[in-house]
Residue frames as a rotation matrix with the C-alpha (Angstrom) as fourth column:
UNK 1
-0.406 -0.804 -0.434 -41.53
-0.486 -0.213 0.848 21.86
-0.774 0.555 -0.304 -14.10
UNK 2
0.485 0.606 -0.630 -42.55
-0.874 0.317 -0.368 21.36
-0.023 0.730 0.683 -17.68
UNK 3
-0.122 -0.533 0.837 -41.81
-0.212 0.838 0.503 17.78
-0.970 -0.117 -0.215 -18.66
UNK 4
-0.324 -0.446 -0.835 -40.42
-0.923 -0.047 0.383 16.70
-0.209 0.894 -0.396 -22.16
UNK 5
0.685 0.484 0.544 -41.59
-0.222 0.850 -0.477 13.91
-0.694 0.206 0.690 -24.53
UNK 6
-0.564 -0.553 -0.613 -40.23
-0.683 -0.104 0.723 12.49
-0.464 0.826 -0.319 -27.43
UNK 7
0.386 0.922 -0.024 -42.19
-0.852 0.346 -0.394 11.01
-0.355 0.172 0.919 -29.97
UNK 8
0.295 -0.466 0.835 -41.53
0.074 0.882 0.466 7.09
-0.953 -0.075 0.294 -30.72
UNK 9
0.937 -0.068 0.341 -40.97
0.345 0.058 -0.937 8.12
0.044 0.996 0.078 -34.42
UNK 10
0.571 -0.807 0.152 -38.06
-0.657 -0.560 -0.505 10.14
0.493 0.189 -0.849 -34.00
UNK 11
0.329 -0.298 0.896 -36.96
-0.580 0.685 0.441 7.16
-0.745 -0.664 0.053 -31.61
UNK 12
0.754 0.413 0.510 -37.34
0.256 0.531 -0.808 4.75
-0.604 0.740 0.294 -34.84
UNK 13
0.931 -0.328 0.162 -35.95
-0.033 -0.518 -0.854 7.45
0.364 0.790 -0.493 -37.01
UNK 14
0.026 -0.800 0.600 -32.47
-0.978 0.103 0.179 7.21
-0.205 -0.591 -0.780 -34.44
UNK 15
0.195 -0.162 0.967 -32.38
-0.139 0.972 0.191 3.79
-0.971 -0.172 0.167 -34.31
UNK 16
0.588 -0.265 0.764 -32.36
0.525 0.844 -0.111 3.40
-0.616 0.467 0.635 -38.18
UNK 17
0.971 -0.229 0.063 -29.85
-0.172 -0.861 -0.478 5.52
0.164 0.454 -0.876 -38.77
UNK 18
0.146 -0.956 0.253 -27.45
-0.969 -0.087 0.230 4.12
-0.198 -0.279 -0.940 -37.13
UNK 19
0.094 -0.108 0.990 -28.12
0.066 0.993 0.102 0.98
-0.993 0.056 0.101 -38.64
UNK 20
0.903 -0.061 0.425 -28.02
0.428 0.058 -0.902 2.42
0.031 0.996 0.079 -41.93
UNK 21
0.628 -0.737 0.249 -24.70
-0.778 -0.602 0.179 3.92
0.018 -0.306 -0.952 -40.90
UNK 22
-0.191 -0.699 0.689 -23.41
-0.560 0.654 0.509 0.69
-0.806 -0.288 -0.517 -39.62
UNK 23
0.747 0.518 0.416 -24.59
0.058 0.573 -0.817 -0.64
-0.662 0.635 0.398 -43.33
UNK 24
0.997 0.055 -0.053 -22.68
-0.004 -0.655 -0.756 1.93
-0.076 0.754 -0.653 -45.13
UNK 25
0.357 -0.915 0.187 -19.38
-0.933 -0.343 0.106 1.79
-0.033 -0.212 -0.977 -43.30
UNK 26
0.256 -0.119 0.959 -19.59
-0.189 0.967 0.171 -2.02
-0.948 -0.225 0.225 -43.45
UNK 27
0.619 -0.039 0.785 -19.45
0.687 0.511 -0.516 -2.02
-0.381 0.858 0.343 -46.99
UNK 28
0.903 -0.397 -0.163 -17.10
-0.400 -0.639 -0.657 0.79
0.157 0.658 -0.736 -47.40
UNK 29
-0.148 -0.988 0.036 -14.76
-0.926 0.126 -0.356 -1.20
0.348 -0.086 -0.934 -45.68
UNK 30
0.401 0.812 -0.425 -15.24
-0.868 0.485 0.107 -4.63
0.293 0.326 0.899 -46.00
UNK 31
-0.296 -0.937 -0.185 -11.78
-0.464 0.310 -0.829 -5.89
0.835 -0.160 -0.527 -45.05
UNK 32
-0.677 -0.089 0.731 -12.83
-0.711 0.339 -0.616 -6.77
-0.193 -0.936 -0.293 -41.56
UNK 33
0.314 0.949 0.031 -16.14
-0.948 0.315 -0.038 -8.74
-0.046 -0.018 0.999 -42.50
UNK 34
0.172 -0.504 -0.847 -13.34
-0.459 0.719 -0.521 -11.75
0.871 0.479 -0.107 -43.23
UNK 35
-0.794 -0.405 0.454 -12.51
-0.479 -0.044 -0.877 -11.91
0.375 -0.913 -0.159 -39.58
UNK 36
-0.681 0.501 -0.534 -14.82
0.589 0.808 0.006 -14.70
0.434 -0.310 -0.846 -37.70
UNK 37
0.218 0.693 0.687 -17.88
0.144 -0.719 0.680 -13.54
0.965 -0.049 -0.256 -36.31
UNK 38
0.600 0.209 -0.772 -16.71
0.746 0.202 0.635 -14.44
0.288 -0.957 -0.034 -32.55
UNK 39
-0.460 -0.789 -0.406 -13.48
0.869 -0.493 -0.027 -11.99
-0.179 -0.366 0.913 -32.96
UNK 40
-0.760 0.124 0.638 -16.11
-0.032 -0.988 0.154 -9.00
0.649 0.097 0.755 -33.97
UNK 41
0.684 0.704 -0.191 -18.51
0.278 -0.010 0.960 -9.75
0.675 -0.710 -0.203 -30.67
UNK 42
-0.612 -0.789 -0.058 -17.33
0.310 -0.171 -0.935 -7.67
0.728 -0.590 0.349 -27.13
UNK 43
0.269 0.918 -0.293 -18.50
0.646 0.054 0.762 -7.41
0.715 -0.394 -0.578 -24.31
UNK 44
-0.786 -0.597 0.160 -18.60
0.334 -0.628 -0.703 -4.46
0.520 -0.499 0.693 -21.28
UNK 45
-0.025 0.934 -0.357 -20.31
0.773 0.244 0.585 -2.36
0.634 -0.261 -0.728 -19.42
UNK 46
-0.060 -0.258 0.964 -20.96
-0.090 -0.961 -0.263 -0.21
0.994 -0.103 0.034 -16.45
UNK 47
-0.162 0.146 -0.976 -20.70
0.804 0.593 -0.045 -0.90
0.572 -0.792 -0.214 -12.89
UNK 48
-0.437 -0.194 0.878 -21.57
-0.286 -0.896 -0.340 2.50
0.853 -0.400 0.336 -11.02
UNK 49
-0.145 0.125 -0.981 -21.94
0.915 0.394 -0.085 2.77
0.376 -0.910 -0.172 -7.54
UNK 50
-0.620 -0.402 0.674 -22.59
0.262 -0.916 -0.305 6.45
0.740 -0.013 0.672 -5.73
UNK 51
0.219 0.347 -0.912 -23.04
0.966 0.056 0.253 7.65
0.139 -0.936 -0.323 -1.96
UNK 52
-0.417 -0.333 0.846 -23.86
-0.157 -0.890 -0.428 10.83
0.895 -0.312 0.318 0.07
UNK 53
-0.979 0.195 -0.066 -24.93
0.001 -0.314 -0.949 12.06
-0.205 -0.929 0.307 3.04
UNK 54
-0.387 0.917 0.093 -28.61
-0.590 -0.169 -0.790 12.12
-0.709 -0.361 0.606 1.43
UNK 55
0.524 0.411 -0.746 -28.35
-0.838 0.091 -0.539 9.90
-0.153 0.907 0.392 -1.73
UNK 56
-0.138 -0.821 0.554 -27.75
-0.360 0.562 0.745 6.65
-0.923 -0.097 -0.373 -3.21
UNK 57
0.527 0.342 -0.778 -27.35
-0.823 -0.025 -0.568 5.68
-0.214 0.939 0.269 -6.54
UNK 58
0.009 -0.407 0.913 -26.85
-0.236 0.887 0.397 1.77
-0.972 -0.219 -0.088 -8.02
UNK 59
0.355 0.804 -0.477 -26.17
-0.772 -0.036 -0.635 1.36
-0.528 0.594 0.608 -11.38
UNK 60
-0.125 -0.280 0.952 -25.78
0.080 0.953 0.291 -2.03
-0.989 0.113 -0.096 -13.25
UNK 61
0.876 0.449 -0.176 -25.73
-0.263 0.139 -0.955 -1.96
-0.405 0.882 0.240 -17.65
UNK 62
-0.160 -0.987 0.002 -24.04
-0.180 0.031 0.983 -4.20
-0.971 0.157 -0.182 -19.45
UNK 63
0.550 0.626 -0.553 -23.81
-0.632 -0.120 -0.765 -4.46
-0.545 0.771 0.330 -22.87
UNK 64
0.485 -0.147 0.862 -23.18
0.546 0.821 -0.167 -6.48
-0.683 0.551 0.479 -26.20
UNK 65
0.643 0.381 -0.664 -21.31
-0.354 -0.622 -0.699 -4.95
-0.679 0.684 -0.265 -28.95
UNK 66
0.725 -0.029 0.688 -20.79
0.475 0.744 -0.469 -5.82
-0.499 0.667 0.554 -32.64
UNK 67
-0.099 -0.891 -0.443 -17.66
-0.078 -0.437 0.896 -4.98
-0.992 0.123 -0.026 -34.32
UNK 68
0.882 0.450 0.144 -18.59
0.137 0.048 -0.989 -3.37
-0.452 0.892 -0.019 -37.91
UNK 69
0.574 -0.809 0.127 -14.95
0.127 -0.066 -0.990 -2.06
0.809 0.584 0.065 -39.26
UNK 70
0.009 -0.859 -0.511 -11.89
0.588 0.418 -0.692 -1.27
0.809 -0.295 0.509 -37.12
UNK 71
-0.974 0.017 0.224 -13.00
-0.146 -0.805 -0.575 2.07
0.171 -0.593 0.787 -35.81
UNK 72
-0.339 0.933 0.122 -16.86
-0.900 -0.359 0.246 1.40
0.273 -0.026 0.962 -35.79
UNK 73
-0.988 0.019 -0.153 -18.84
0.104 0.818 -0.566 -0.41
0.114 -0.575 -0.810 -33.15
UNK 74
-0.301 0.945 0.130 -22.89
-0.647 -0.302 0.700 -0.93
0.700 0.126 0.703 -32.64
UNK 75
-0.920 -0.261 -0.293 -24.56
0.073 0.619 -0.782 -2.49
0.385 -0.741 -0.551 -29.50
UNK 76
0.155 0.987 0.031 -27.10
-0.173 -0.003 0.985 -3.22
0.973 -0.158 0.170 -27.43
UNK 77
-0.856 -0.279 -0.435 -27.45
0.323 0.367 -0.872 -3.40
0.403 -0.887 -0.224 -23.46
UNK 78
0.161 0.929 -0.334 -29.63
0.576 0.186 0.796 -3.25
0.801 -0.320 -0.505 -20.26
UNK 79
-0.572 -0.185 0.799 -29.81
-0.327 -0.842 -0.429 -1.12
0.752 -0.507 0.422 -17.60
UNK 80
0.387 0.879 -0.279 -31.15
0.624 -0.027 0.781 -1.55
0.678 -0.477 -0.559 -14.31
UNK 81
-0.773 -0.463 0.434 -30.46
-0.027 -0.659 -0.751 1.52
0.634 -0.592 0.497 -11.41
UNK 82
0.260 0.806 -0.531 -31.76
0.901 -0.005 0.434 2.14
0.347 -0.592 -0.728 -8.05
UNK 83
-0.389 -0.499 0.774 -32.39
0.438 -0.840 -0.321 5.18
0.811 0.214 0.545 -6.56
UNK 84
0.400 0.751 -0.526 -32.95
0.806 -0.014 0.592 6.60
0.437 -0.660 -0.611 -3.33
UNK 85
-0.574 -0.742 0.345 -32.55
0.374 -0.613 -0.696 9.87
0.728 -0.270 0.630 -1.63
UNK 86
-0.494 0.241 -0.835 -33.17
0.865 0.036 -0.501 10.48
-0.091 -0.970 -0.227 2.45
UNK 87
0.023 0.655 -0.755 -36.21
0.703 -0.547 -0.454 12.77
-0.710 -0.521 -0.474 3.57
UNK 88
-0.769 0.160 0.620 -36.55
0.506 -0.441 0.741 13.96
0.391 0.883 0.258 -0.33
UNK 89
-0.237 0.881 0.410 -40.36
0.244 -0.355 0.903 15.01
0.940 0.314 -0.130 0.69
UNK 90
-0.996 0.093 0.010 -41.99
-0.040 -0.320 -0.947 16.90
-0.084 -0.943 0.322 3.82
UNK 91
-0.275 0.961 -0.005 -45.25
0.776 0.225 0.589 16.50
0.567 0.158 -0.808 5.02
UNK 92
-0.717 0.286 0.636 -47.05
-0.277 -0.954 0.116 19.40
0.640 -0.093 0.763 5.72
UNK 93
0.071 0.980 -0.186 -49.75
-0.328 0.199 0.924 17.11
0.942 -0.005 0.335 7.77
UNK 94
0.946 0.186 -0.265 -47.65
0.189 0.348 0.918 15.74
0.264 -0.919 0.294 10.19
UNK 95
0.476 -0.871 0.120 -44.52
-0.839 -0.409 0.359 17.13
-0.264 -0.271 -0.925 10.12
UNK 96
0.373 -0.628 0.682 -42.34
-0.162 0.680 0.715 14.31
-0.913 -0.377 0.152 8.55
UNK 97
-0.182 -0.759 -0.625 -40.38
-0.655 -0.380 0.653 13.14
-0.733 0.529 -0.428 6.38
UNK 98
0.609 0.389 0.691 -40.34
0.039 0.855 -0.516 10.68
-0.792 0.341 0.506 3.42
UNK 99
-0.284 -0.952 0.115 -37.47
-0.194 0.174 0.966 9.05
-0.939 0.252 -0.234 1.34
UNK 100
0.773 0.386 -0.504 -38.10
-0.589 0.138 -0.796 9.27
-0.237 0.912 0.334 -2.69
UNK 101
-0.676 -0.711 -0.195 -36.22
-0.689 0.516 0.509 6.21
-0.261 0.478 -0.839 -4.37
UNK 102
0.434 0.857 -0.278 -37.04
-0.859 0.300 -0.415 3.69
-0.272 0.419 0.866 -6.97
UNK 103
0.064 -0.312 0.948 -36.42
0.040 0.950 0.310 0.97
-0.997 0.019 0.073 -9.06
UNK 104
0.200 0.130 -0.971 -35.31
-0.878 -0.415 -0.236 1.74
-0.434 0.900 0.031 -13.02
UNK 105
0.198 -0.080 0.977 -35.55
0.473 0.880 -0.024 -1.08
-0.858 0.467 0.212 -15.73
UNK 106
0.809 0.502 -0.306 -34.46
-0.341 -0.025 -0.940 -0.67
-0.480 0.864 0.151 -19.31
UNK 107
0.633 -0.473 0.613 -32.42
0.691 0.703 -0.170 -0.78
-0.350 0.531 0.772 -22.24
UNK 108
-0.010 -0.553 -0.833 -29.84
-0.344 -0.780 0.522 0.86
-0.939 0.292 -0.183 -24.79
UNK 109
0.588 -0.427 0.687 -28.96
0.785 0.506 -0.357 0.95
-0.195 0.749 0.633 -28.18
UNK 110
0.608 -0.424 -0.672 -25.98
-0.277 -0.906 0.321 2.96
-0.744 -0.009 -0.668 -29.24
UNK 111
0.691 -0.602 0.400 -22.81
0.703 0.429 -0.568 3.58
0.170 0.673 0.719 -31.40
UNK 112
0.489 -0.857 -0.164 -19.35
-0.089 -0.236 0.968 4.19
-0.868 -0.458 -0.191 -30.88
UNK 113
0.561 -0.787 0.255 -16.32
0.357 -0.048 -0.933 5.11
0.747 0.615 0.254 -33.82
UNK 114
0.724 -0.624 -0.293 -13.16
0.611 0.384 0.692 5.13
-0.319 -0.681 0.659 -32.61
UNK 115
0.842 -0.382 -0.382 -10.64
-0.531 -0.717 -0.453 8.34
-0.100 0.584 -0.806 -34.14
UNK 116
0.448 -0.868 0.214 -7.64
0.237 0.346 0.908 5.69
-0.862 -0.356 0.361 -34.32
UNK 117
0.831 0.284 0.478 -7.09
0.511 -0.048 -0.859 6.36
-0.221 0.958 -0.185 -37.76
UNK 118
0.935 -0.295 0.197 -5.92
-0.184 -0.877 -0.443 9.66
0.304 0.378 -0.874 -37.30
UNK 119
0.569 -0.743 -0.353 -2.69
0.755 0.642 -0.135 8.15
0.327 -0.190 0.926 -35.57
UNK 120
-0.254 -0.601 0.758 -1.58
-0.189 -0.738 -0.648 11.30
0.949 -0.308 0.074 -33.50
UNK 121
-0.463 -0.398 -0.792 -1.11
0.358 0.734 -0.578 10.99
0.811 -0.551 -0.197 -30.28
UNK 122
-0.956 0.293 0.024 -3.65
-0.236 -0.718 -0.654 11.42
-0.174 -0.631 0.756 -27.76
UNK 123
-0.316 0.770 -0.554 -6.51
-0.850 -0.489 -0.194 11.90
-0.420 0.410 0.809 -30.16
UNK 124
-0.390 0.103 -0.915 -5.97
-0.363 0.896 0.255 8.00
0.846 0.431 -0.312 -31.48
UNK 125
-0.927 0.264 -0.268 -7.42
0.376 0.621 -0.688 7.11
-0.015 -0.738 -0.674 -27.50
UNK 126
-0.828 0.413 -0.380 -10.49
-0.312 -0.901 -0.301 9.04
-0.467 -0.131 0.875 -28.44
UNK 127
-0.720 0.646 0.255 -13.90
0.661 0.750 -0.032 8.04
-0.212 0.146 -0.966 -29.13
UNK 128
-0.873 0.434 0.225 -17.20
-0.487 -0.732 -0.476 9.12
-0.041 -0.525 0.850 -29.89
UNK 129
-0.947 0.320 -0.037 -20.35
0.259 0.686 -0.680 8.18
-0.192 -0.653 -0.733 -28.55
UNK 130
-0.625 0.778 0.063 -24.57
-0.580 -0.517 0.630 7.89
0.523 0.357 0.774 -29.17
UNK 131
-0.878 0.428 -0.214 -27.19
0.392 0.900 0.191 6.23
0.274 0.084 -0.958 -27.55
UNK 132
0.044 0.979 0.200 -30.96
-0.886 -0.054 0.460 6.02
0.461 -0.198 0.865 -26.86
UNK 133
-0.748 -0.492 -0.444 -31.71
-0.120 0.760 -0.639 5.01
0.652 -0.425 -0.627 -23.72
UNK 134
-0.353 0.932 -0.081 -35.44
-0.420 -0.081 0.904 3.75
0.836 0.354 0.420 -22.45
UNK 135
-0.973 -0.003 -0.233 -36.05
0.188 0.578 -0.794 3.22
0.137 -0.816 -0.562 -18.80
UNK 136
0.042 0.764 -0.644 -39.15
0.147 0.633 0.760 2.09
0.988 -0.126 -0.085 -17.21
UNK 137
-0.582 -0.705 -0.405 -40.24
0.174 0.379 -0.909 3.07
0.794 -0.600 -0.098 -13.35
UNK 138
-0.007 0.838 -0.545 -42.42
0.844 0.298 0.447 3.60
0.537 -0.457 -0.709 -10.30
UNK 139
-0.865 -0.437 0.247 -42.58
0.125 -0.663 -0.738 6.47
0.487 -0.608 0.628 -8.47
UNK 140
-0.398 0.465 -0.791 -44.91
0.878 0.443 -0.182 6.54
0.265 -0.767 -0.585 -5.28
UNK 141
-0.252 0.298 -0.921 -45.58
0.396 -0.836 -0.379 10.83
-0.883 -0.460 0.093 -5.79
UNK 142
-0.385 -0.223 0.896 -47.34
0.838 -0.491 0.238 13.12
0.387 0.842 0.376 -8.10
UNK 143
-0.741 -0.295 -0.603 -47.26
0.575 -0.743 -0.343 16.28
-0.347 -0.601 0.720 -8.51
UNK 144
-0.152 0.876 0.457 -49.77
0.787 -0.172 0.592 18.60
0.598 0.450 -0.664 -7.44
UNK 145
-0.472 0.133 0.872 -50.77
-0.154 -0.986 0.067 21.97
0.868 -0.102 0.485 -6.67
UNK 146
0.554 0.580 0.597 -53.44
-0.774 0.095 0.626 20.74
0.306 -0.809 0.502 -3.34
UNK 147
0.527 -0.162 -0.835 -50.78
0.683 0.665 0.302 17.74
0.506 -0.729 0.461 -2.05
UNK 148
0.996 0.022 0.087 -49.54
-0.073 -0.379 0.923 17.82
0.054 -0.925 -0.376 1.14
UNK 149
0.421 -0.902 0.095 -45.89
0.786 0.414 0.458 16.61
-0.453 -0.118 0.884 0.49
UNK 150
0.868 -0.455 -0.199 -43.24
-0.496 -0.775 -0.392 19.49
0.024 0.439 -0.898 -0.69
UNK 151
0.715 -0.695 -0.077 -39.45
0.699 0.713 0.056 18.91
0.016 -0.094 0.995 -1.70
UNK 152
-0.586 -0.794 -0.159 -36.08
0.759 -0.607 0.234 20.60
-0.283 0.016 0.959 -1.86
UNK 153
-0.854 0.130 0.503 -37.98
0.366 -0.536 0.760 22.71
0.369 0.834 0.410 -4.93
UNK 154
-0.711 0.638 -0.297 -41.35
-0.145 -0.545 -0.826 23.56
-0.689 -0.544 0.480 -3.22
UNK 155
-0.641 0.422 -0.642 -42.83
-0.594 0.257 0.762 21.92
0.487 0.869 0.086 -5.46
UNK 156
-0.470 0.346 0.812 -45.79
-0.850 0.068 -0.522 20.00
-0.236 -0.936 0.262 -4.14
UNK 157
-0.776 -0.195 -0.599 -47.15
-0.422 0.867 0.265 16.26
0.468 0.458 -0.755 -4.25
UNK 158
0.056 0.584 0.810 -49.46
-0.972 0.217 -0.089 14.03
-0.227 -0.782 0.580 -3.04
UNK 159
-0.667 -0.512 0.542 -49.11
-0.440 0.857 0.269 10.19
-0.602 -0.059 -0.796 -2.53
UNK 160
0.606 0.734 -0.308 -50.19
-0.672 0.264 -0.692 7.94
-0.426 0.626 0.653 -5.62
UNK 161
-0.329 -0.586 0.741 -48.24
0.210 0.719 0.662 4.95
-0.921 0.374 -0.113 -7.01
UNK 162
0.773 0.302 -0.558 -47.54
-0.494 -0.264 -0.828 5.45
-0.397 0.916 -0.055 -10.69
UNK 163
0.358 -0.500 0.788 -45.84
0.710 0.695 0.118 3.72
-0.607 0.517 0.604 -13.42
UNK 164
0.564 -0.335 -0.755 -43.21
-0.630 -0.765 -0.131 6.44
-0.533 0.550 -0.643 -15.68
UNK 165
0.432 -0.549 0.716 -41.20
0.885 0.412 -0.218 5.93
-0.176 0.727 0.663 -18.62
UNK 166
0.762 -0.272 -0.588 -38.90
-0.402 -0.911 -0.099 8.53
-0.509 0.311 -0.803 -20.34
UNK 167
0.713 -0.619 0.330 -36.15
0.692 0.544 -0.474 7.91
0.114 0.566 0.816 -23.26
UNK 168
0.565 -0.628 -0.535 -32.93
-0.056 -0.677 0.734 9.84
-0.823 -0.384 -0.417 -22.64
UNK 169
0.874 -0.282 0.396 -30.59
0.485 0.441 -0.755 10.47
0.038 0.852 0.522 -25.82
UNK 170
0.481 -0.838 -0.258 -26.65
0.200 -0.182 0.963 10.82
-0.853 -0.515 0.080 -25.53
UNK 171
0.885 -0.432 0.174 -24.29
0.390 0.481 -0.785 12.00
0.255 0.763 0.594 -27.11
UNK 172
0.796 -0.605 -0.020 -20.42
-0.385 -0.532 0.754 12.35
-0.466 -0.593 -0.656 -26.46
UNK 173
0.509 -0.713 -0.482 -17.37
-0.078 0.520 -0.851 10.86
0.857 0.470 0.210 -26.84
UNK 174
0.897 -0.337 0.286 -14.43
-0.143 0.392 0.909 9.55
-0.418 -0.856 0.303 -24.18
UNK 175
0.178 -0.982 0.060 -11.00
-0.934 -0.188 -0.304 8.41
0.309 -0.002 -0.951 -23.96
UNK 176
0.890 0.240 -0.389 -9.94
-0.216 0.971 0.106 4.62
0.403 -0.011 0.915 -23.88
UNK 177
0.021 -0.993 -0.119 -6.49
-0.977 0.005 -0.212 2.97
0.211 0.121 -0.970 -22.47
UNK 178
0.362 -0.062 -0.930 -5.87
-0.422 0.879 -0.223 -0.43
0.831 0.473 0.292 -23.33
UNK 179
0.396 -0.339 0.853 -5.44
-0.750 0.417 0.514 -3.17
-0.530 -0.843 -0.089 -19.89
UNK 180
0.374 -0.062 0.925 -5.01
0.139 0.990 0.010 -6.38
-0.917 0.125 0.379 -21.93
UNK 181
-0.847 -0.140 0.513 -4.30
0.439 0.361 0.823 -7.77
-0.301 0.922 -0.244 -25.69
UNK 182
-0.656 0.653 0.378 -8.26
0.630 0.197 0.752 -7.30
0.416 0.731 -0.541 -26.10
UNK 183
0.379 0.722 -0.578 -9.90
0.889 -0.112 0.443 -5.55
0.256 -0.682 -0.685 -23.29
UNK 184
-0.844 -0.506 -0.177 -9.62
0.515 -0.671 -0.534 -1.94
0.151 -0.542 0.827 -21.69
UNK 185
0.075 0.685 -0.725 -11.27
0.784 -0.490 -0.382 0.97
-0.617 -0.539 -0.573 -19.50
UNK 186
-0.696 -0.429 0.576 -12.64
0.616 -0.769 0.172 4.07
0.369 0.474 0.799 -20.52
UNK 187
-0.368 0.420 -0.829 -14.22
0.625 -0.549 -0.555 7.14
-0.689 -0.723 -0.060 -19.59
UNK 188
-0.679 0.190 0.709 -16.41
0.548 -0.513 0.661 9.25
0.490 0.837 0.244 -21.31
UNK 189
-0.819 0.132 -0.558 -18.55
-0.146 -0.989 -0.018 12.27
-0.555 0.067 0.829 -21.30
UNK 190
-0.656 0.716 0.240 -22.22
0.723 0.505 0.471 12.09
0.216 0.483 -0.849 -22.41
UNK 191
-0.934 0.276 -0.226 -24.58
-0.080 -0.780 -0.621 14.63
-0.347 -0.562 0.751 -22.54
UNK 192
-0.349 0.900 0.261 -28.70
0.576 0.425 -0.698 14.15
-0.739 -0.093 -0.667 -22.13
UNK 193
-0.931 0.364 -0.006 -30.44
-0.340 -0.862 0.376 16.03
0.132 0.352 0.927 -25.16
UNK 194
0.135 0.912 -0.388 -34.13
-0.036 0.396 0.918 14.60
0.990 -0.110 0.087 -23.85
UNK 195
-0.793 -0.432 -0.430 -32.96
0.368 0.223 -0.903 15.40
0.486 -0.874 -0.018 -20.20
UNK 196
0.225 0.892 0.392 -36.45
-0.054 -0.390 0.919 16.18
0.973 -0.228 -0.040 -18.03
UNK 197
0.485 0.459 0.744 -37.74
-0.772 -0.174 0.611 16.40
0.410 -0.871 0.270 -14.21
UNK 198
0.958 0.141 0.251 -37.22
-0.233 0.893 0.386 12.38
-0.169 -0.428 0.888 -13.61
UNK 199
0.455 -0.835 -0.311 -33.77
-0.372 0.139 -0.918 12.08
0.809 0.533 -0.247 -15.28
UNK 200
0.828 -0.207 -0.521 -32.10
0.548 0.495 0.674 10.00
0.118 -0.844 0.524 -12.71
UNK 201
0.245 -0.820 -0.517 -28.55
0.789 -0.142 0.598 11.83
-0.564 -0.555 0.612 -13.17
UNK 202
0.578 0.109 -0.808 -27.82
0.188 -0.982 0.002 15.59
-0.794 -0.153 -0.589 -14.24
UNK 203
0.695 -0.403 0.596 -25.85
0.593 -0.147 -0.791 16.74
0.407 0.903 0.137 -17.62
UNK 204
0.151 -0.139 -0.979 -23.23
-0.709 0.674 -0.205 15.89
0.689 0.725 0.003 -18.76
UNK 205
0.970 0.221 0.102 -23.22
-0.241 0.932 0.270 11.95
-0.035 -0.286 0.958 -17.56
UNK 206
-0.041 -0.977 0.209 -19.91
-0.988 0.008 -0.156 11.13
0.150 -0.213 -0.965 -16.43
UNK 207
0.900 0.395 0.186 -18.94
-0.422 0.896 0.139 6.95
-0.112 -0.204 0.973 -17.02
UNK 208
-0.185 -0.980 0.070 -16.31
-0.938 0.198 0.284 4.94
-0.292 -0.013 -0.956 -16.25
UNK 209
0.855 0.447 0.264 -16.74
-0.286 0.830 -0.479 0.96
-0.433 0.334 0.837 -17.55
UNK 210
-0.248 -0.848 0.467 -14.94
-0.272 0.524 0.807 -1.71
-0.930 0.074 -0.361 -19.14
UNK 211
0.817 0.184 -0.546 -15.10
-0.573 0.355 -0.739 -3.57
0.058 0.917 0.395 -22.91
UNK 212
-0.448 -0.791 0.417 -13.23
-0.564 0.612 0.554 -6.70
-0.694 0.014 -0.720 -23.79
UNK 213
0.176 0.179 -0.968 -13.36
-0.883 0.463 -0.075 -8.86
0.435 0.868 0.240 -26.95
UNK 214
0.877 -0.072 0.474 -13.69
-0.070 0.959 0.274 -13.00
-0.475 -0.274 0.836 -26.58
């Protein structure tokens, strides 16, 4: 399967956009900048957990994020996931198996506007969502046309420790409901547009997580 790049410019070029965004809306509405700096800092995250019969998935990313106006939010977080899934590869040499799972490291940066505004009901629990997200991992097969290993796909491999990277870029939007004074869960709906071979998890990205203000 072909694999996708993205070049780090257009990375760049994302990133300061949404800081020139979160410039623009800061100063169109300026009202909130009055508000200490500790009441526009929240924290959240994701706790994911996920089991089959041939797969496990661990993920762990929380994040930081800065409150720019009432509806608009900008952030940063980390990410680490493991991944493993049972007798992923066959050997063609000796008849066995072999289990394909790693160890992902990285990061996020993203933004989030909130539709309260519109004050109709429903649509005021409604979000939407961006991020660029840069992981960082090992994988212990590549693929080739003379290895001896094959998977689900018939695709073929041979054993080599390597070091991958790949940036993944979201966008969606979600649905919030409020647990506390400051704090609530939501769910949202993300979908990869840099989604490739390695992508740990499949379009559209389904997350559940928390967010709460100090």
């Amino acid at each position: 399967m072909k694999v996708k790049y993205i070049r780090i410019g257009k990375i760049g070029s994302l990133i300061c956009i949404i800081f020139l965004c979160t410039n623009l809306i800061g100063q169109e509405k300026g009202t909130y900048k009055k508000k200490p700096f500790k009441d526009r800092i929240s924290v959240g995250g994701v706790l994911g957990f996920g089991i089959s019969s041939n797969s496990t998935l661990i993920d762990i990313s929380p994040v930081v994020a800065y409150r720019v106006t009432d509806e608009f939010y900008a952030g940063l977080g980390i990410t680490y996931k493991y991944y493993r899934y049972k007798d992923y590869y066959f050997n063609w040499d000796d008849s066995t198996y072999a289990d394909q799972k790693t160890h992902m490291y990285g990061g996020n940066i993203f933004a989030r506007y909130y539709l309260s505004k519109l004050e109709i009901p429903v649509i005021r629990n409604l979000f939407l969502h961006g991020e660029v997200e840069p992981l960082f991992f090992n994988i212990d097969y590549q693929m080739s046309p003379y290895g001896s290993y094959l998977d689900r796909w018939g695709n073929l491999y041979y054993k080599d420790r390597y070091q991958m990277s790949f940036t993944s870029i979201f966008f969606g939007g979600g649905i919030y409901q409020p647990v506390g004074n400051n704090s609530y869960m939501f769910l949202e709906v993300l979908w990869n547009f840099n989604e490739h071979f390695y992508t740990p998890y499949s379009n559209p990205r389904i997350r559940i997580g928390f967010w709460g203000g100090f």
